[in-house]
C-alpha positions in Angstrom: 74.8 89.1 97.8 77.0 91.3 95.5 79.5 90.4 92.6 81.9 92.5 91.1 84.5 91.5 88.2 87.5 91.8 86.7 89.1 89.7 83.2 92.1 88.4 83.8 94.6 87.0 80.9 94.6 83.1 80.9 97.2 80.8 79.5 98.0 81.2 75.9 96.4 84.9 75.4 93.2 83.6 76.6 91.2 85.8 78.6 89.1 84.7 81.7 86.5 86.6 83.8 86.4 86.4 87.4 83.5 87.0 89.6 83.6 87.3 92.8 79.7 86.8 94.7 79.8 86.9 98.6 76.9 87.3 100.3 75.3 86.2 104.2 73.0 83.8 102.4 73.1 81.7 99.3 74.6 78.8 97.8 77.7 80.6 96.2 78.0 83.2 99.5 81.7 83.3 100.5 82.7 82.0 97.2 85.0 83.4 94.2 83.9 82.4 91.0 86.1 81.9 88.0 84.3 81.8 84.5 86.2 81.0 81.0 84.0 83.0 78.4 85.0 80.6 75.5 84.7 77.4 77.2 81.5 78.2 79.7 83.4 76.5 82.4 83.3 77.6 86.1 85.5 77.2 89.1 84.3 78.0 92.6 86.9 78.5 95.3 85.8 79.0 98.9 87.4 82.4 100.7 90.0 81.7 103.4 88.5 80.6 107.1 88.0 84.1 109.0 87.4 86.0 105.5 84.8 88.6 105.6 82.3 87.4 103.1 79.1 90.1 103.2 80.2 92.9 101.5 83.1 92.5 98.8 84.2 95.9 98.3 86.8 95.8 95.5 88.8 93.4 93.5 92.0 93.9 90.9 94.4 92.1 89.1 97.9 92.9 90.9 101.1 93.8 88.8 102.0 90.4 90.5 99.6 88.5 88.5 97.7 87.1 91.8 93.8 88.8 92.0 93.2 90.7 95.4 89.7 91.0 96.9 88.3 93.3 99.4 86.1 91.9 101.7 84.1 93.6 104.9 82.1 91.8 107.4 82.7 90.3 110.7 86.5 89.7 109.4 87.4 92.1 106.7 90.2 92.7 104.9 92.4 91.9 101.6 92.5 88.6 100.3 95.2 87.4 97.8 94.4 84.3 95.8 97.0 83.2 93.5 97.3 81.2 90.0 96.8 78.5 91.7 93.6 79.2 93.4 95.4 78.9 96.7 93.8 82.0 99.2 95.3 84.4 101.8 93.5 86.8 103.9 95.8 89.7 105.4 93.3 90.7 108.0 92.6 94.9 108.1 90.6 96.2 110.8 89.1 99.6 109.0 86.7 98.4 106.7 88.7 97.9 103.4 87.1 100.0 100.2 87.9 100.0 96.9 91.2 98.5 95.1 93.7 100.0 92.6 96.8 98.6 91.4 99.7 101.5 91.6 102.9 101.8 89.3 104.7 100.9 92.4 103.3 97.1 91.9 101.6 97.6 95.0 97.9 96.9 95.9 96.5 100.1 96.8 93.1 100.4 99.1 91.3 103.1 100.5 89.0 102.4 104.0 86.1 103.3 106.0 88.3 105.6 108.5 89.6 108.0 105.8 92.9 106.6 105.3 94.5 105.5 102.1 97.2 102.8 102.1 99.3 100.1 99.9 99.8 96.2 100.5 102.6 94.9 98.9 102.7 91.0 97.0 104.4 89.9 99.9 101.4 91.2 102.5 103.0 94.0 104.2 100.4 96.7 104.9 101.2 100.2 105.1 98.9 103.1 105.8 98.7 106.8 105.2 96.3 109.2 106.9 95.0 112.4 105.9 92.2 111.3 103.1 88.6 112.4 104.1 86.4 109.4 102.6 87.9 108.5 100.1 85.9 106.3 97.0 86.6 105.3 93.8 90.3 105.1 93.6 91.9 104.7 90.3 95.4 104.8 88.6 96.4 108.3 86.9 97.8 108.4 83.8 101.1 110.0 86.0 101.6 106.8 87.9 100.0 108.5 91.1 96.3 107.4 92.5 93.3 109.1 92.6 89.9 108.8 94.5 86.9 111.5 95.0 85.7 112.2 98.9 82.1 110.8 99.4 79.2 113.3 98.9 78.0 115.5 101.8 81.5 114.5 103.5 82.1 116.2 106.7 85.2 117.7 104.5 83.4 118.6 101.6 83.6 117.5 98.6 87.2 117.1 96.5 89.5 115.3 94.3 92.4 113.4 96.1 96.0 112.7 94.9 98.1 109.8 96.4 101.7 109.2 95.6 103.3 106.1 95.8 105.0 107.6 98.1 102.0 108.2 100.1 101.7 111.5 100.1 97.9 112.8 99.5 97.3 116.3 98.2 93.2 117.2 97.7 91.7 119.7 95.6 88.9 121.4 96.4 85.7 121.0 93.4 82.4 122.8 93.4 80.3 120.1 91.2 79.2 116.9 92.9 81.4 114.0 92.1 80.8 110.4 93.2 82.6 107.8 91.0 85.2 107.7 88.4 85.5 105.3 85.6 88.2 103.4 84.9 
């Protein structure tokens, strides 16, 4: 399996962590985890039926206040789960990467066919090509989003710029990059 993280703000300025572990095997595999720092306590939710649950790629807190996961698999795609706990997978067929929430309010993703796109609260999917592997996207400081293309790319290796628009300018670097940080 594989966990990543992200703390989310609980009810009266309290802050909670969730985890998300998915895995093929295990007895938390296909399972979000929600753990309360202060109080030690643990909720597990089961993903949606049909969720891809080997390989979560990415998870955020969206300006909606819901938490979107990123899951690949058999049936990958982006999975809203709500305040409530209650889960929706919007089902994406091109191997969803990591997650970034834009200034737009939107969910933004990049995936495993070199495209870059947005899913709004509501679910609506839109994707913009023209991004040569891109990793690591993150917000910029100028409300646009940024990732880095994957070392020994078939493009080489650059910096990426994505509007909210969708519009995706790269710039060409001569060091190796892999990851930023947040």
């Amino acid at each position: 399996g594989r966990s990543v993280g992200v703390d989310v703000a609980g009810g009266a300025g309290r802050k909670c962590a969730l985890t998300v572990y998915v895995g093929s095997s295990g007895c938390l595999s296909g399972h979000i985890r929600g753990f309360a720092p202060k109080t030690h306590n643990v909720a597990v939710y089961p993903l949606p039926s049909g969720a891809g649950t080997e390989f979560p790629r990415g998870i955020v807190l969206g300006a909606d206040g819901n938490v979107w996961i990123a899951t690949n698999g058999s049936n990958q795609g982006i999975v809203k789960m709500t305040t409530t706990g209650t889960m929706t997978l919007f089902p994406y067929p091109g191997g969803v990467g990591p997650l970034a929430t834009g200034a737009d309010g939107n969910v933004w993703f990049a995936d495993g066919s070199g495209n870059v796109g947005n899913i709004t609260p509501s679910g609506l999917i839109t994707v913009f090509a023209g991004a040569c592997n891109p990793q690591s996207l993150v917000n910029g400081q100028d409300g646009n989003l940024y990732f880095v293309s994957q070392s020994g790319s078939q493009c080489g290796q650059f910096i990426g710029r994505v509007t909210t628009s969708g519009t995706i300018t790269q710039f060409a670097i001569s060091a190796p990059l892999t990851h930023f940080a947040q």
